[in-house]
N, C-alpha and C positions, 0 to 999 in steps of 0.2 A: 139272385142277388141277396138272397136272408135279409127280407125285409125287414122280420120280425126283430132279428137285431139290429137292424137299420135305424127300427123307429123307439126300440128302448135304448141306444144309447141316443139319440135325439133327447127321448125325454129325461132322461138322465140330468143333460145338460140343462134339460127347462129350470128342470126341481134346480141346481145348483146354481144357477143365477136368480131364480124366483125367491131362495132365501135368502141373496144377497140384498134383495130391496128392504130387507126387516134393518138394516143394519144405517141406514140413512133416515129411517123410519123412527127409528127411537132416536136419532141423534135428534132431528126435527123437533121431538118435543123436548126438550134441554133447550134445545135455541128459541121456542117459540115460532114456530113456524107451521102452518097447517098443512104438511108435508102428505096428512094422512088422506087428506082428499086426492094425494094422484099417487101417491105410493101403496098406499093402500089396495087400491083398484088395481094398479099393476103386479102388486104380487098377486095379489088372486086369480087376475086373469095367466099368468104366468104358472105357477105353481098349477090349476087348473089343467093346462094344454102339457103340462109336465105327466100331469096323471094320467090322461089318457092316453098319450102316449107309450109310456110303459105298460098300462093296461093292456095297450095292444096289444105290444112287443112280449108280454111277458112268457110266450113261448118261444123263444129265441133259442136257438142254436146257437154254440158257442165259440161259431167260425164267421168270420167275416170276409166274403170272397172281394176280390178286387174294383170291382162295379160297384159295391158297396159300397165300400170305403172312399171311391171316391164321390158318390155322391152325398154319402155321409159329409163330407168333407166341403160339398158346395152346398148343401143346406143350412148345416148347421151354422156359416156364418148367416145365411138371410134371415133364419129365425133370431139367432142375436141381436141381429140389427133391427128386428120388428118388434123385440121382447126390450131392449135399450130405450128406443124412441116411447114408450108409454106414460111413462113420467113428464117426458116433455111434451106430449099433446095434451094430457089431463091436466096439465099445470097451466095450459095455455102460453106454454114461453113461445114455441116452435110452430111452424104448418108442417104438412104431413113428411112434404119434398125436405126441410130442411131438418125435421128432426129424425129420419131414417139416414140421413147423408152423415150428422152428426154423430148418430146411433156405430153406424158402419165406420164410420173414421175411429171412432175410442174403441172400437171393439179390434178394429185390425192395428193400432197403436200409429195408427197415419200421423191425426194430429190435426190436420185441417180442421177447418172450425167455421161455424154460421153462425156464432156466438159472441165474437171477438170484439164487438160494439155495444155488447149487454153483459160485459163482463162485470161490470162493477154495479147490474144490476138483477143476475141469477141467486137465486136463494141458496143459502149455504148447502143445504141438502142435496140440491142438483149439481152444486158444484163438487161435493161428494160422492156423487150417484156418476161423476164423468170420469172420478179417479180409480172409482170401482172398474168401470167399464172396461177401462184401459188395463187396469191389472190384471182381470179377467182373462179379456183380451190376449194378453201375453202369454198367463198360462196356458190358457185354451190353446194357444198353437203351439206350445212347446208339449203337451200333450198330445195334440195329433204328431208332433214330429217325432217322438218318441213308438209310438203305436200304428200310426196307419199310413201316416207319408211313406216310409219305407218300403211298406207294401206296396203303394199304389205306384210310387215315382221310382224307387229302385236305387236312383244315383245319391239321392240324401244318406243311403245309410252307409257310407263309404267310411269314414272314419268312426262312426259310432259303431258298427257290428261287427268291422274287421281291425281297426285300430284298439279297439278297447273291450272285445270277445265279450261284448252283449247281443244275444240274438233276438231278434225280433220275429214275433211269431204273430197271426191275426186271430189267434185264440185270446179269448176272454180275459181268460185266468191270467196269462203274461202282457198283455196290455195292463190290466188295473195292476201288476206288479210295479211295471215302469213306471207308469203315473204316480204311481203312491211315492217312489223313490224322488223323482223330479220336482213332484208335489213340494215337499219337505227341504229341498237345497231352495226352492221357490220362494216359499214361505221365512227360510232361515234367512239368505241376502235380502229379501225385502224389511226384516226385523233389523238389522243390521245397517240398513240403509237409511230407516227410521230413527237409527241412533246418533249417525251420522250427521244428520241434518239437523236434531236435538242438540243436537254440542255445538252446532256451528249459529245456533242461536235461533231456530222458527220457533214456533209456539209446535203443540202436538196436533194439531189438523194439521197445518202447513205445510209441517215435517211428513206427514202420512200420504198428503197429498204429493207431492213431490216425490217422493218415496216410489208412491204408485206407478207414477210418470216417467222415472227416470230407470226402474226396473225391467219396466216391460217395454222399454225403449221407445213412448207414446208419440214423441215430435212436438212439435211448439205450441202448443194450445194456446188460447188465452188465459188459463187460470196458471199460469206461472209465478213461483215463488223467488226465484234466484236471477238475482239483481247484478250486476256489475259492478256494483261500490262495496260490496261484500265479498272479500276474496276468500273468507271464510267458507260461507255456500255454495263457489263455485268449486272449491277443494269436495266439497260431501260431495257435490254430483257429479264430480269427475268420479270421484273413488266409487258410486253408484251405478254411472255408467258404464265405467269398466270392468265391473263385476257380472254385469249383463250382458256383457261382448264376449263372455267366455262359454262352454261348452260346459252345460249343466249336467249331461251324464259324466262329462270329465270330475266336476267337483264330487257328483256321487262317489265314482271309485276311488276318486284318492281320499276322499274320506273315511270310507269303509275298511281303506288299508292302512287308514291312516298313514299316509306318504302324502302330504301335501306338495314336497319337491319333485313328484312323479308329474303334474299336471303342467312343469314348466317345460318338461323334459318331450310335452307333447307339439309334433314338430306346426301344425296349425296355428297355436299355439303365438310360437316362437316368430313366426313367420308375421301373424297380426300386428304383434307388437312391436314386430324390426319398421314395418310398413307406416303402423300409428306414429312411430318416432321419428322417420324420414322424413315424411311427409309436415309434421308438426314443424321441426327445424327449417322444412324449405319454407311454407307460408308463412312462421315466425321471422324469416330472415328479408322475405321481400314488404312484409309490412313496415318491418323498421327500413330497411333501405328505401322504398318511396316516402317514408315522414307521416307516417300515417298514423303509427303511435311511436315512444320512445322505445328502449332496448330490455328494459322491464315487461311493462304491458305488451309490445310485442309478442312475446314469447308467454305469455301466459294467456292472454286472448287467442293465440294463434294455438296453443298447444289445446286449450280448452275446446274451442269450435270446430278444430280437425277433428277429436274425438268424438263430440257431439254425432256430426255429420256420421265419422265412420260409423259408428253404433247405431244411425238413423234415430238414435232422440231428438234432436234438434231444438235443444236449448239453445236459447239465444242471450247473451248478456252486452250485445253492440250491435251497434247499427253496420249489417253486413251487408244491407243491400249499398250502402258506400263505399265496399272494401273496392280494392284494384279488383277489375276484371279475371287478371288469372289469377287471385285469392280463391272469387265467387267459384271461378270454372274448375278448380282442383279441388273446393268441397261438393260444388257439383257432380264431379266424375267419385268420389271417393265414398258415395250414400250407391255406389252401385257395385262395391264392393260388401260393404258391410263386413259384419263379426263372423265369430265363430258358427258352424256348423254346429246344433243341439243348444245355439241360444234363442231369445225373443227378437233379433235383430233381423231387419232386413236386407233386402239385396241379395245379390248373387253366392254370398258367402265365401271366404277364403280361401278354404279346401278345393273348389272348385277352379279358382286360379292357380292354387298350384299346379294340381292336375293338367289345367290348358297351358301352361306356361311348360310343362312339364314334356306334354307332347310336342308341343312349338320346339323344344329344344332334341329331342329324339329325333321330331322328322330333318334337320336339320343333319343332325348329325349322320341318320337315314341317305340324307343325298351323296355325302363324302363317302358313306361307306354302305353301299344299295346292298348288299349280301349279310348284311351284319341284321339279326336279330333282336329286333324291341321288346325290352322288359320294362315299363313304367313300375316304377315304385312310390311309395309314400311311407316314410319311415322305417323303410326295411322291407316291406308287406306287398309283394305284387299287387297292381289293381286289374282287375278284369277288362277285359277290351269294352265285357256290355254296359260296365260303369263309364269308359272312356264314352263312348259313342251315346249315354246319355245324357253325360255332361255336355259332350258340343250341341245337340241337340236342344239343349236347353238352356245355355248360353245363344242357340240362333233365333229360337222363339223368344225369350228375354226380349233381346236387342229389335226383332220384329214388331214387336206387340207395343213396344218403348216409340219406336219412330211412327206407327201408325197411328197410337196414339196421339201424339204430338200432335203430326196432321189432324184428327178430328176438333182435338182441343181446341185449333187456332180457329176453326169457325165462330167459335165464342166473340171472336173479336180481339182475342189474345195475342200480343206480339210473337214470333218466332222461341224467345229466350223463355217470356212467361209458360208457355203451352211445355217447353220440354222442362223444365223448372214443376211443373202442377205433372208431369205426367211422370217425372221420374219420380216425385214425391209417393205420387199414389204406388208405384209399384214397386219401391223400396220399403214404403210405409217410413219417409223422412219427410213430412210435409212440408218440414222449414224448407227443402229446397225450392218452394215456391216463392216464401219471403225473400230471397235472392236478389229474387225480381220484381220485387213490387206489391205480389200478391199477399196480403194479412189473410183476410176472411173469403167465405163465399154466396154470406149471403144477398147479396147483388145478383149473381151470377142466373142464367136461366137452369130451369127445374132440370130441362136433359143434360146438361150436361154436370148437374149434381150427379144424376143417376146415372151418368156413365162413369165419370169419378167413384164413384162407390163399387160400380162393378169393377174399376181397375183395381181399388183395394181390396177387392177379396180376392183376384185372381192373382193379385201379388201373395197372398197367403196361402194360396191353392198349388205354389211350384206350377201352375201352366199344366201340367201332366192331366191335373184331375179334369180339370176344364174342359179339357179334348177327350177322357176316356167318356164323362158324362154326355158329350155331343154323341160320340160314337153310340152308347146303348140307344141315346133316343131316338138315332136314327135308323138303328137295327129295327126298335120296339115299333117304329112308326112300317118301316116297310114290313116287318110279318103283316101288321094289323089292316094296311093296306095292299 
C-alpha cells in the first residue's frame, strides 16, 4: 500500500491547512479578538501532526498503488474534519459531536450547520476560519479529482484523460503537476469572484467570504451574505456559481491555448447549460402561473435557485420551503445531477448522464436492430465498455446508499420528505435541500445521527468506490491476521 507515501501526503495536507489558521489569526488581532487562545493551540497542534507525519513518510516511494489512494482518500477527509473542529472546541462555541459534524460539513462544502442560532453571535474569526474551511474544502477535492480518483474509481476520468488528452498517472511528479495547474484556475475564479461581489457593493470580508462559499460550491450556511433585495449580489453569485459548475482542467487547457471558445465547444459542457436553462424556464414559468411571484421575479428567482441547486451551493435568497411542491421537488431531483465533471460540485455529475442516457438509447435501438453493433461515443471519442459498466455501477450504489439512508435518517423522527431532503443533501453536498423541508440547523438533532451525517458527506466526496475498496483491504488485512 506505500504507506510511507500514504502518510507524507497525509501530512502534506496537515502542514497546508495548519498554515491556514495563521491567516484568521492575524485577522483576530485587527478586530480585537482574542482568536490567539484557540487559533493559536490549533495551528500548533496541526502543523505539529503535519510534521511527523511527513517525518515518517519521508521515505516515500514515488508511486501510489490503488489501496492507497483510496485510503488516502478516506482519511484525509477525518483528519480535516478533526484538524477543522479545534478552534471551535478551544474557543468553547461547539461540543465535540457538533464541532467535528460542523468541521466535516465546511470541509466537504455540505453546508449543514450546528451554528445557524449563534450566527450573529460567532466571532468574526471563526466566521472566517468556516470560509476557509469550505474553500479548502473545494480545492482539496478537486485535487484528489484531478490525481487519485482516477486511479482509484476509473469512471471519473472519462472526459478529463480521454476528452482533453491529460493523462493521469499515481506518480508524484504528475500528480503535484496537476495540482499545481488546478491550484492556479482555483485561486484565479476565486480572485475574480472576490471582484465580483466588491462591485456589487459587500465590504472585502463579505466579498471573501461569499467568495469562498460560492466557489467551492459550500451550500447554505448561516454566515450568508446575499439577500434577495439586492439583485446586484445575486447577479456576483450567479456569475460565481457558474464559474464553479464548469470543468477546471477545461479552463486550464483553454487557457494554455488560449482558445477560450474551445471550452464551449466542449459537449458536457454544452449539455449543463441546455439542462441549467430548461429546467430554469420551466420553474420560472410555473412560479408565475400559480401567483407565487410576478413575471419579473419569477424568472429571476426561479433561474437563480435552479442554479444554486444545480451547482449544489444552495444559496438561498426566498423562502423556498413555501415554493409549490413541484418547484421544491425539481430542485430537489436537480442537486443530483450536479455540474461538471473536474468541478467542486456535487452529485452525480453530467458526463455521467450523458453516458446512461446514452446507453438507454443504444439498447433501445439494440432491440430494433439485435445484430447491429454498439459503439457509445461522447464527442466523437469511443467510451470503454469498463467506463460504461462503471458508471451503471455507480449510479446503482448512488441511488442505494441515497434510499438507505433516508430509511436510517427517519428514525431521527424525521418525516419521509425531511430524511430524503437531509440525505440527498449530505451526498450531493447541497445541504439547502434539507431547507426544502423545514430543516435550517442541526443542532437539536441527536449526536448519531450528526455522525452518520458526516459519514454520508465524506462518502459523497469519496465516489462510493473508495469506501468499498477501503472495506475490502480491511477485510483481507483482518483474515490473513486471523
Amino acid at each position: 500500500m506505500h504507506m510511507y507515501l500514504f502518510f507524507f501526503l497525509l501530512g502534506r495536507m496537515a502542514i497546508l491547512n495548519g498554515l491556514a489558521f495563521f491567516i484568521p489569526l492575524l485577522c483576530s488581532f485587527s478586530w480585537g479578538e482574542p482568536a490567539y487562545l484557540y487559533f493559536g493551540p490549533s495551528m500548533a497542534v496541526t502543523l505539529a501532526l503535519g510534521g511527523l507525519m511527513m517525518g515518517f513518510g519521508r521515505r516515500h516511494s514515488k508511486q501510489l498503488g490503488v489501496a492507497g489512494g483510496a485510503w488516502y482518500m478516506v482519511l484525509v477527509w477525518i483528519m480535516l474534519g478533526a484538524v477543522g473542529m479545534l478552534p471551535y472546541l478551544f474557543s468553547g462555541t461547539l461540543s465535540v459531536a457538533d464541532a467535528f459534524f460542523e468541521s466535516i460539513s465546511a470541509y466537504t462544502t455540505v453546508g449543514l450547520s450546528c451554528v445557524a442560532g449563534l450566527a450573529g453571535n460567532v466571532p468574526r474569526s471563526l466566521v472566517l476560519w468556516h470560509g476557509l474551511m469550505e474553500w479548502l474544502g473545494g480545492l482539496n477535492f478537486i485535487l484528489l479529482m484531478v490525481t487519485i480518483i482516477p486511479q482509484v474509481s476509473g469512471c471519473f476520468g472519462l472526459t478529463l484523460s480521454v476528452h482533453q488528452s491529460i493523462s493521469f498517472s499515481p506518480m508524484l511528479g504528475r500528480m503535484d503537476i496537476a495540482a499545481r495547474q488546478v491550484g492556479k484556475i482555483y485561486a484565479a475564479i476565486t480572485v475574480l469572484s472576490v471582484l465580483a461581489y466588491l462591485l456589487a457593493g459587500l465590504s472585502l470580508f463579505d466579498a471573501c467570504i461569499s467568495a469562498f462559499r460560492s466557489i467551492s460550491t459550500s451550500g447554505d450556511a448561516p454566515f450568508s451574505f446575499i439577500s434577495g433585495s439586492n439583485p446586484a449580489l445575486e447577479w456576483a453569485c450567479a456569475f460565481s456559481m457558474l464559474l464553479a459548475c464548469g470543468n477546471f482542467l477545461l479552463y486550464w487547457k483553454s487557457f494554455e491555448r488560449r482558445d477560450l471558445k474551445s471550452a464551449f465547444r466542449d459537449t458536457e459542457l454544452r449539455v449543463f447549460l441546455g439542462i441549467l436553462l430548461g429546467t430554469a424556464l420551466l420553474v420560472s414559468f410555473h412560479l408565475w402561473k400559480m401567483g407565487v411571484y410576478d413575471g419579473a421575479d419569477s424568472l429571476r428567482l426561479g433561474f437563480f435557485h435552479v442554479l444554486s441547486f444545480y451547482s449544489t451551493s444552495g444559496f438561498i435568497t426566498a423562502d423556498v420551503s413555501a415554493w409549490p411542491d413541484f418547484d421544491k421537488f425539481i430542485l430537489l431531483l436537480i442537486v443530483f445531477v450536479g455540474g461538471c465533471i473536474g468541478s467542486a460540485t456535487g452529485g452525480l455529475r453530467v458526463m455521467r448522464f450523458i453516458v446512461l442516457f446514452k446507453i438507454a438509447a443504444q439498447e433501445m435501438r439494440h432491440l430494433l436492430h439485435p445484430r447491429m453493433v454498439i459503439s457509445l461515443k461522447v464527442s466523437g471519442v469511443p467510451v470503454d465498455m469498463k467506463i460504461i459498466s462503471r458508471v451503471l455501477s455507480y449510479f446503482f450504489l448512488f441511488m442505494a446508499v441515497f434510499f438507505v439512508s433516508t430509511i436510517i435518517i427517519s428514525l431521527s423522527g424525521m418525516t419521509p420528505l425531511q430524511s430524503m431532503g437531509v440525505a440527498a443533501g449530505c451526498l450531493t453536498s447541497a445541504g439547502a435541500t434539507a431547507h426544502l423541508f423545514g430543516i435550517v440547523e442541526f443542532s437539536a438533532e441527536p449526536a448519531w445521527l450528526k455522525a452518520y451525517c458526516a459519514f454520508l458527506m465524506i462518502l459523497g466526496r469519496l465516489e462510493i468506490f473508495s469506501f468499498l475498496i477501503v472495506l475490502q483491504t480491511a477485510a483481507q488485512a483482518f483474515k490473513r491476521r486471523w
